[in-house]
C-alpha positions as a printed Julia matrix, in Angstrom:
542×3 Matrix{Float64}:
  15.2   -17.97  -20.14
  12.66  -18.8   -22.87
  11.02  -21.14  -20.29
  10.74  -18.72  -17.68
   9.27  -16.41  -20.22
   6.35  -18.54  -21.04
   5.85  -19.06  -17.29
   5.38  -15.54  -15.99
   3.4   -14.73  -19.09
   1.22  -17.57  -18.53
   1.27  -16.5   -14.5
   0.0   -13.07  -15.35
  -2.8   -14.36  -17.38
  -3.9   -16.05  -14.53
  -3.5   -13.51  -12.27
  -5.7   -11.38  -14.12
  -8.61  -13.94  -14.32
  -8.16  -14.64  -10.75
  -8.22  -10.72   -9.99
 -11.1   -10.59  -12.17
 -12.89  -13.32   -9.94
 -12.06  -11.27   -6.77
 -13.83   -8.15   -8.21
 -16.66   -9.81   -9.3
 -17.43  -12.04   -5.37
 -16.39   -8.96   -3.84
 -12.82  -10.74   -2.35
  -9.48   -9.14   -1.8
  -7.04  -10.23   -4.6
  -4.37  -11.12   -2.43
  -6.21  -13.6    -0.73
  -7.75  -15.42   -4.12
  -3.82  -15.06   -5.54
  -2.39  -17.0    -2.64
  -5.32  -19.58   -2.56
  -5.39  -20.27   -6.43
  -1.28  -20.18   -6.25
  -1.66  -23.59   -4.05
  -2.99  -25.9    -6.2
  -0.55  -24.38   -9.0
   2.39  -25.57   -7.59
   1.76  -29.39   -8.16
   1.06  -28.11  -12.07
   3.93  -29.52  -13.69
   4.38  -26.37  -16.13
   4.83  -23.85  -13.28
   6.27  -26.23  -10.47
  10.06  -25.06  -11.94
   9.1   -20.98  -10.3
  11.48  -19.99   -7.7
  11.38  -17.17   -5.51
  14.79  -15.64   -5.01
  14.86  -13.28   -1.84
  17.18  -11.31   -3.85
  14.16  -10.77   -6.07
  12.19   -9.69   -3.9
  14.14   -7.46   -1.74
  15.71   -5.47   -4.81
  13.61   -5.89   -7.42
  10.14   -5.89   -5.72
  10.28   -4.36   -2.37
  11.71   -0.82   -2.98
   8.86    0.22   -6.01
   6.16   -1.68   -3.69
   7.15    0.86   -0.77
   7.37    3.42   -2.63
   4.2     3.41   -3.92
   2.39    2.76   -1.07
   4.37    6.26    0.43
   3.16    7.58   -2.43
  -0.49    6.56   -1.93
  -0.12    7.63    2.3
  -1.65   11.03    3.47
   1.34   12.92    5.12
  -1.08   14.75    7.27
  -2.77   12.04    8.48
   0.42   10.06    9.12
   1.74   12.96   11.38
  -1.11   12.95   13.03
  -1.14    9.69   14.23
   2.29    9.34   14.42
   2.63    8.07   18.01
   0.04    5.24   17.38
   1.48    3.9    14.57
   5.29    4.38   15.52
   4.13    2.3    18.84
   2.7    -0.76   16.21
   5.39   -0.53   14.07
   8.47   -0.56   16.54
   7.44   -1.45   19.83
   4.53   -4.24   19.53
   7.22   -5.41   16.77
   9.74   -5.87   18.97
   7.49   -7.38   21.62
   5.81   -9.91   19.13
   9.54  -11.34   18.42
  10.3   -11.56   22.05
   7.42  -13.55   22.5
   7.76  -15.39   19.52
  11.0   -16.18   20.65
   9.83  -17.76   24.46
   7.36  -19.65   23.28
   8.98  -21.09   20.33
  12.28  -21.77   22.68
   9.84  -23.69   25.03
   7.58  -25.42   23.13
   9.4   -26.19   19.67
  12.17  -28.73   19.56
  15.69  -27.58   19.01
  14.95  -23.9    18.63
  17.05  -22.12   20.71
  16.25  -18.02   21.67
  18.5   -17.06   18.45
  16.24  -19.01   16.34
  12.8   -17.93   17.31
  14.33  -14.26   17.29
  14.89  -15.04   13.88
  11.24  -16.24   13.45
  10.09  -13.65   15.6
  11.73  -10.88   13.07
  10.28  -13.01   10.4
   6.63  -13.3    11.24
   5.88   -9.87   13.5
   5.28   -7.34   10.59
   2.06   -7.24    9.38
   1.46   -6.77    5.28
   0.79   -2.75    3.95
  -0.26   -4.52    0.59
  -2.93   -7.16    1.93
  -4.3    -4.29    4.58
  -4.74   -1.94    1.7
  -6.77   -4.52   -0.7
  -8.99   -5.87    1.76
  -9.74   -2.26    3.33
 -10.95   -0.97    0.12
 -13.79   -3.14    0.17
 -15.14   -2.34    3.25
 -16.35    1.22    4.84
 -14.37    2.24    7.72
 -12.82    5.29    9.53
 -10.15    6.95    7.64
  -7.96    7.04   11.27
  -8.31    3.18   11.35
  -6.62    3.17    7.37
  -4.24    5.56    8.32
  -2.8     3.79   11.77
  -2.99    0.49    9.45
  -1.8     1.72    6.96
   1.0     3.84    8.46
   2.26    0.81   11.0
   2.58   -2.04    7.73
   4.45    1.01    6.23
   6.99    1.31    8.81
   7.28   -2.04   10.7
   9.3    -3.59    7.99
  12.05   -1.66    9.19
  12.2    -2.91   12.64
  11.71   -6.26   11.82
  14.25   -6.87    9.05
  16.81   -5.23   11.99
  15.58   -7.57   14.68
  15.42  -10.38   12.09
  19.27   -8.98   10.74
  20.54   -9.12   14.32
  19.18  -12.89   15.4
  20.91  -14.05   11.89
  24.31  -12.65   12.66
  24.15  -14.37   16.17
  23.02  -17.15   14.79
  25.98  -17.63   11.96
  28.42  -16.35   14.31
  27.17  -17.46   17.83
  27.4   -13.72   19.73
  25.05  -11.73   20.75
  25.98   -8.43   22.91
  22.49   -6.13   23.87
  24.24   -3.05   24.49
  25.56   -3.06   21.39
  22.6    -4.47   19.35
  20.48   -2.25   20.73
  23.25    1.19   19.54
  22.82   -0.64   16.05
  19.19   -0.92   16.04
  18.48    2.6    16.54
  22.14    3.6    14.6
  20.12    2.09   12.02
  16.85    3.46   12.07
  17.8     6.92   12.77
  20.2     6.92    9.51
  17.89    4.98    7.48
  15.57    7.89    7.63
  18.68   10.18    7.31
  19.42    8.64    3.92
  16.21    8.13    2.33
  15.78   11.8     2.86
  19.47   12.84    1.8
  18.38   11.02   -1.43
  15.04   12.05   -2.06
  16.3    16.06   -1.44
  18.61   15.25   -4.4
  15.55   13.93   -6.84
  13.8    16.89   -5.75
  16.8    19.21   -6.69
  16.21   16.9    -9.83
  12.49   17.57  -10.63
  12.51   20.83   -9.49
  15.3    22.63  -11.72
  16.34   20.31  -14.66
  14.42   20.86  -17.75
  12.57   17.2   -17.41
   9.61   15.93  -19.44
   6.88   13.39  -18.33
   8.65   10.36  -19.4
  11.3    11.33  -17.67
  10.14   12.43  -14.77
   8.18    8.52  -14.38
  11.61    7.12  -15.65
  13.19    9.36  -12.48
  10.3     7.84  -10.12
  11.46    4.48  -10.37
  15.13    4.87  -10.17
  14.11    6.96   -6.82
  13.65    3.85   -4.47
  15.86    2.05   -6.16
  18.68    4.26   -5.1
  17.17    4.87   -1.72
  17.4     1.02   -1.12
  20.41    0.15   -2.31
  22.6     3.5    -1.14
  21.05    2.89    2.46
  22.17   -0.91    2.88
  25.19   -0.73    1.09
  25.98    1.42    4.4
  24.29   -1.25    6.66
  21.25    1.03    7.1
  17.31    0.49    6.59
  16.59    0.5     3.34
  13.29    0.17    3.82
  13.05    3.1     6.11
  15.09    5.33    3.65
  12.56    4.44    0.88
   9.65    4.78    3.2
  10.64    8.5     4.75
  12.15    9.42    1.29
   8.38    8.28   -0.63
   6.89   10.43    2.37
   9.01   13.54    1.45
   9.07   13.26   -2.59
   4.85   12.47   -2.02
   4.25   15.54   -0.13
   5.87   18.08   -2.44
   4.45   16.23   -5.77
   3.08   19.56   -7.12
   5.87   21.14   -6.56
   8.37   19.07   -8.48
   5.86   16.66  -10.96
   3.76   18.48  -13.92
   0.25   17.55  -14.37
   1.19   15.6   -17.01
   4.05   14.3   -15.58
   1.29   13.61  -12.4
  -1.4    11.92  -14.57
   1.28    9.66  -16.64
   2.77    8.77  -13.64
  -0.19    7.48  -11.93
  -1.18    5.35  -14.51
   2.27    3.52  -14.97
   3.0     3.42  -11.39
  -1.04    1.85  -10.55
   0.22   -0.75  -13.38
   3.23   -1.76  -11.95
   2.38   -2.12   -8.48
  -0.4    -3.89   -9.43
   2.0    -6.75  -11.33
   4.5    -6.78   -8.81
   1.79   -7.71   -6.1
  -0.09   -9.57   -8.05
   3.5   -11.96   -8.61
   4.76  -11.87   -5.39
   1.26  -13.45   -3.7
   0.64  -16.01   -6.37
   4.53  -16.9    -5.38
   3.68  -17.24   -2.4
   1.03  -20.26   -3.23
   3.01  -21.66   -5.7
   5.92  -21.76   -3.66
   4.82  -24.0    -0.6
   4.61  -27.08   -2.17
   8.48  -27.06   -2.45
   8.48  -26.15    1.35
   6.15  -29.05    2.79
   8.34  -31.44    0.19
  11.49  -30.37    2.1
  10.05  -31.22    5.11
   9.99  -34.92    4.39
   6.92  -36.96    4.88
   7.17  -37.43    9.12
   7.88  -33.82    9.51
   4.43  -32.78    7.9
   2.14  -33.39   11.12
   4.93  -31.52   13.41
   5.31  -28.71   11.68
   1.5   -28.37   11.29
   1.33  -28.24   15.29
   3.73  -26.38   15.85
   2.53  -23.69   13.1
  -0.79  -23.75   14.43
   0.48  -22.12   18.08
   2.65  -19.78   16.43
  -0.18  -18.84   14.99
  -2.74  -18.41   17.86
   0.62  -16.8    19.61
   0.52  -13.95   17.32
  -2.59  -13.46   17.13
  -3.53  -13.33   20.82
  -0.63  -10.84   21.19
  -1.84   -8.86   18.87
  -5.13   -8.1    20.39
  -3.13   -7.93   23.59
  -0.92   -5.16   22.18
  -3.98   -3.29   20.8
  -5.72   -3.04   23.78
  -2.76   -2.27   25.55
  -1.86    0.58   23.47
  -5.41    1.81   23.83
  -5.23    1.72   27.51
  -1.89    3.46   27.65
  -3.37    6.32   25.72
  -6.07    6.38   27.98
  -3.65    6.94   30.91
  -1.25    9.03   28.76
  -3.78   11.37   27.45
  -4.22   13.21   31.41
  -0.49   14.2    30.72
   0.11   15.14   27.32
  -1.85   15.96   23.92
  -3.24   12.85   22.26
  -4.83   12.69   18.81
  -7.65   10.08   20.2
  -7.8    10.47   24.14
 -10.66    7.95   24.67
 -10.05    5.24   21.75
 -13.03    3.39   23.17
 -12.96   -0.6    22.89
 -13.98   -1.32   19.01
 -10.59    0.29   17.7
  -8.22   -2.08   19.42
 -10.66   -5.12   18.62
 -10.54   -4.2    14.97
  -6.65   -3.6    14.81
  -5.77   -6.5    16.55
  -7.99   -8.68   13.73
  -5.73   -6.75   10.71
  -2.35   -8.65   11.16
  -2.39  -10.24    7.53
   1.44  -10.87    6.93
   2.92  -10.87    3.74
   5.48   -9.89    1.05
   8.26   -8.97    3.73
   7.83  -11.93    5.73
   8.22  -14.23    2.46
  11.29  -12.81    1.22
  13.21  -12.84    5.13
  12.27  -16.69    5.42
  13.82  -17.09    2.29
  17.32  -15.44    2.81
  17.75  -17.62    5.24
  21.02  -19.0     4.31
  20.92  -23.09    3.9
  24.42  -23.4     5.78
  26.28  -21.71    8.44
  29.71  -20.74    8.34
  30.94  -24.13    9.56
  29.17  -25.94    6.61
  26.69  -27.14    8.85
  22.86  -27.5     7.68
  21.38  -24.01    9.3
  19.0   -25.54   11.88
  15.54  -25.88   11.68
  15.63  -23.6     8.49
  12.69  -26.23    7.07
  10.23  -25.6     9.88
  11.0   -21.93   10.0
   9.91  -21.66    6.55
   6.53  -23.63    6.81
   5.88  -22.08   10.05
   6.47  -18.63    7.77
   4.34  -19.44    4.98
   1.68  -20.97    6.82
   1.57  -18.12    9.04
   1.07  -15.63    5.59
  -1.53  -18.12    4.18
  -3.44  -18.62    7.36
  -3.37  -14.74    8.73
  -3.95  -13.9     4.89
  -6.95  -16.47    4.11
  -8.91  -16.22    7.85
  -8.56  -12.79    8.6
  -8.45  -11.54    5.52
 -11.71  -12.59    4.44
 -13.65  -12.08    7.58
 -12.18   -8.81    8.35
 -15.14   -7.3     6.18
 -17.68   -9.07    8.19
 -16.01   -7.94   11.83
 -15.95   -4.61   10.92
 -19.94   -4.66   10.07
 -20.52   -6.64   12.95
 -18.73   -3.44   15.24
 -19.77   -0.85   13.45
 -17.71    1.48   14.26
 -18.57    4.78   13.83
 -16.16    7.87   12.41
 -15.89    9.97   14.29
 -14.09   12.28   12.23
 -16.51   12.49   10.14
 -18.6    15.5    11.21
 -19.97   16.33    7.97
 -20.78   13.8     4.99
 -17.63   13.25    1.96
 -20.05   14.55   -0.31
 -20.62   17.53    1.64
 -17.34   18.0     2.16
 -16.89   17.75   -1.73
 -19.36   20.53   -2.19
 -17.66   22.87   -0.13
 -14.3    22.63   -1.62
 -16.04   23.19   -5.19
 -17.91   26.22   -3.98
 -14.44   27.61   -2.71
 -12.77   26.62   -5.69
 -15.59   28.53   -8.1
 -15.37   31.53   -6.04
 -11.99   32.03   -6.05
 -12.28   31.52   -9.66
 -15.2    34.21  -10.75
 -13.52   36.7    -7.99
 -10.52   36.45   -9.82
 -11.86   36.7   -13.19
 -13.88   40.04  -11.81
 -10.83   41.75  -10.05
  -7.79   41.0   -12.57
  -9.45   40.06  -16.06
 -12.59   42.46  -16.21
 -10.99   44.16  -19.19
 -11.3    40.88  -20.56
 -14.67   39.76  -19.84
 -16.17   42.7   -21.74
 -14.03   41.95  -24.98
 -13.06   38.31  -25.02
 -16.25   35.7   -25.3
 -13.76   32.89  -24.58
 -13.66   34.4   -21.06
 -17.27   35.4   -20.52
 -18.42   31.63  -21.45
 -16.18   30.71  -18.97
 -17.52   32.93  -16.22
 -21.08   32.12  -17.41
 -20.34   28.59  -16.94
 -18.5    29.16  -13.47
 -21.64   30.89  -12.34
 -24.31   28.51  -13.38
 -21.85   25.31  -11.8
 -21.82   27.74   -8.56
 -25.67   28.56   -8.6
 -26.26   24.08   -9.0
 -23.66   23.61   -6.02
 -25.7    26.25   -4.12
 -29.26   24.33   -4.98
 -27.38   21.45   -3.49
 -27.04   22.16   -0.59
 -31.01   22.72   -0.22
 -32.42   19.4     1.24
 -35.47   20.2    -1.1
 -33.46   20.72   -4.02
 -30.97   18.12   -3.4
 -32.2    15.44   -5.74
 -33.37   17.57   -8.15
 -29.87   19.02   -8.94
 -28.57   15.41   -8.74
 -30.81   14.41  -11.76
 -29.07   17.56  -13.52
 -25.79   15.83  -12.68
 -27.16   12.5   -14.13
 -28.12   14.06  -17.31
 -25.41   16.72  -17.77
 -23.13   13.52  -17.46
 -24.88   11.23  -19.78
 -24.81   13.76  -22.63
 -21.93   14.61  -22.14
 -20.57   10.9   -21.95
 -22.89   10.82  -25.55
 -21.33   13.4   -27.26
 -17.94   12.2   -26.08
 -18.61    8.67  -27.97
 -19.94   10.29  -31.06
 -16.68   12.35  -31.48
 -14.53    9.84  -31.17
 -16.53    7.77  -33.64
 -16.34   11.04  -35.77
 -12.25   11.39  -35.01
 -11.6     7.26  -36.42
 -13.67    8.15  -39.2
 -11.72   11.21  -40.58
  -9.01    9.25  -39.08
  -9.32    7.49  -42.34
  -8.61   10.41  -44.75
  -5.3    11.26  -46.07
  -5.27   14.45  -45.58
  -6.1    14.38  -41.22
  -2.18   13.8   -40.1
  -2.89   10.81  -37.45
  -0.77   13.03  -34.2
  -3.16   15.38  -34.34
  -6.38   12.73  -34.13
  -4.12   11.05  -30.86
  -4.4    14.71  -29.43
  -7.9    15.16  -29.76
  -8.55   11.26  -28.19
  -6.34   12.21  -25.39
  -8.25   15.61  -24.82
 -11.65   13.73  -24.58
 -10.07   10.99  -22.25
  -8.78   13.61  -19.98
 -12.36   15.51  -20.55
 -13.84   12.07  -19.37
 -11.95   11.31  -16.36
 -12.91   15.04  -15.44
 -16.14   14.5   -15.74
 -15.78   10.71  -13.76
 -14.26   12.42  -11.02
 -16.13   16.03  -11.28
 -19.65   14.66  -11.36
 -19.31   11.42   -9.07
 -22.44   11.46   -6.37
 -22.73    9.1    -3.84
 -19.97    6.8    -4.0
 -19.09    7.56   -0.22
 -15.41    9.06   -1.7
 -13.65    6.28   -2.36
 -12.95    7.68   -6.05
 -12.03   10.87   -4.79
């Protein structure tokens, strides 16, 4: 235990130099995690690390969905629900049947059973490693949300097809009709009990007298439960925790405090961060262990036969994208689409973003080492490099020139009729209106007798009469300058007092809760004014 200590802790200092290195070259973390993880593995301090797929399907996977449900927009999920239930269920399925054929006819003792299993393995595409590189780059928010949305939900159907070509593996039946009742037996209550559960955490929020702490303490027993009460009954977990996060996500104001909102944030950002930070320097560290089990002849083999797995997913893929897109096409004369003409530059773009990850690692490893007879499980070696070559390679090639294809298409949004900052404006204008006309029609009793209240309308006013200068192209800069400078005084004054607050700080008599207040005011005051006052940064803060 007190070796395994001084590993992690010496894994997460790494992982925050090597996160600090992404930031400053402009690279998505994962990528630098897995690449750095490599060469780890041969260092004798860290070669001992072991990733258990119990880990990572109970301890990791549930918070990691959950946040990322947390993160999605339920409007723009619904409203591109067809595209990315298509991705995450159908080209799924159709990857592993492929997957399947060629590996049947090209690898050496794989049988269809066994490149189902790979199939399952290798078809879902990574929400984490999607999410990291995206950030970096500008791109229309539909193309995040399909992306987004399908890495969310393909899990599911892949762990099921991957759950079903194990059984008939260990137990050497396989009947369709009957699969296929399961599969969507599955599904269907999957969703039925991540919601079942996430109704009762509501019930939780909602009418028990909770406070912040434990309302974040609530937030991660949440997916837990989902998880773990959906496949003790055989069911998707990760669709219960997925639908559940959806639910629980879309009613957050209704059931979290804002403190209980901005705590949560915080602690949640932190955690997710550390659990994906592990899981992809894992995934370096842990393929030296996988090319020694191969044995020294069945290196070059396994690199071949990686190598057209590889080009097989990723030319079906792009097939699958552009397929989708013409099926909309032809779909859209019959029924209501969201997109009816998704144009060619979509498809190309979606069929570069199949980085796999975290799910993919953790299948390949439950692989059990023997079958029922005793037997070695068969080509559970290969399926294993195949799988982590498949991660590093989709991870490492498409990850980092996904940036440059997407300014080499150039694909415009168009969804974006007016400008983020525009659209900021407006909402602030609304916002300050409904605020003076409020003050004016149910506290003017108030405005003549209490100066608290009149500053405040004074200061609603002159915020309303710099938002309407904005919006004058003349004026525009001009009013941005008053921006720059109301923010850098303000940022000054905000130093000084808490330079003034550590001083008193110092006397007996200040009690020391009361000086953690204050600081705690002026951060909030500061991310206010972060948020409040940021021009130009083309919303990604936002």
């Amino acid at each position: 235990m007190h070796q395994q200590i001084i590993q992690y802790t010496c894994l997460l200092a790494i992982i925050l130099a090597v996160v600090m290195i992404a930031q400053k070259i402009k690279i998505a973390y994962p990528i630098l995690l897995v690449l750095v993880g490599l060469p780890l593995g041969f260092v004798p301090g860290l070669r001992g690390i072991e990733i258990k797929p119990d880990i990572i399907f109970v301890v990791f996977l549930p918070p990691l969905l959950y946040e990322a449900a947390w993160n999605t927009s339920w409007k723009d999920f619904w409203k591109w629900r067809r595209v990315i239930s298509s991705f995450a269920f159908l080209i799924v399925i159709l990857t592993s049947c492929i997957v399947a054929y060629v590996s049947n006819n090209v690898i050496p003792g794989f049988t269809l059973a066994t490149g189902f299993l790979l199939g399952g393995i290798i078809s879902p595409p990574d929400a984490v490693s999607a999410t990291a590189i995206l950030k970096n780059v500008k791109v229309p928010k539909r193309f995040t949300a399909i992306v987004e949305g399908e890495s969310l939900m393909n899990d599911a159907s892949s762990l099921v097809i991957f759950r079903f070509a194990l059984a008939a593996i260990l137990t050497g039946k396989f009947v369709f009709i009957e699969a296929a009742t399961s599969f969507v037996l599955v599904i269907v209550m999957g969703i039925a009990t991540g919601l079942a559960v996430a109704l009762a955490f509501y019930a939780i929020h909602r009418f028990l007298p909770t406070t912040p702490i434990m309302d974040i303490i609530l937030t991660f027993i949440t997916p837990y439960a989902m998880y773990i009460i959906a496949e003790e009954f055989h069911f998707s977990g990760v669709l219960a925790v997925v639908s559940g996060g959806l639910f629980l996500s879309a009613r957050r104001h209704e059931i979290l405090s804002h403190r209980s909102r901005l705590q949560g944030f915080n602690v949640w950002e932190a955690v997710a961060f550390v659990l994906n930070s592990l899981v992809f320097i894992l995934i370096g560290l842990e393929f030296p262990v996988i090319i020694k089990a191969l044995g020294p002849g069945g290196i070059g083999p396994a690199i071949k036969y990686s190598l057209i797995i590889i080009i097989t997913l990723i030319i079906t893929r792009f097939a699958s994208t552009f397929g989708a897109s013409a099926f909309t096409v032809f779909i859209s004369r019959f029924i209501t689409t969201a997109d009816p003409r998704p144009g060619w530059k979509a498809p190309l773009l979606l069929g570069w973003t199949g980085m796999r990850g975290v799910v993919s690692l953790a299948a390949a490893l439950s692989i059990p080492i023997a079958l029922h007879s005793g037997e070695p499980f068969p080509q559970r070696n290969l399926i294993l490099f195949i799988t982590f070559s498949v991660i590093i390679a989709t991870l490492v090639i498409q990850g980092l020139t996904l940036p440059v294809f997407i300014k080499l298409v150039d694909m415009p949004d168009p969804d974006l009729t007016i400008s983020f900052e525009q659209q900021k404006q407006i909402v602030r204008k609304k916002l300050h209106k409904l605020s003076l006309q409020l003050l004016e029609d149910k506290y003017h009793d108030q405005l003549e007798k209490n100066d608290m209240v009149k500053a405040l309308q004074l200061r609603l006013a002159a915020d309303m009469e710099l938002l309407h200068d904005w919006d004058k192209e003349g004026n525009r800069e001009r009013t941005e300058a008053f921006y720059d400078d109301y923010r850098n005084i303000m940022a000054n004054l905000m130093d000084e007092q808490r330079k003034f607050l550590r001083t008193i700080n110092k006397k007996d008599n200040i009690n020391d809760d009361i000086i953690r207040e204050q600081m705690e005011l002026l951060d909030l005051e500061e991310e206010k004014l972060r948020r409040y006052f940021l021009v130009g940064q083309d919303g990604e803060d936002a």
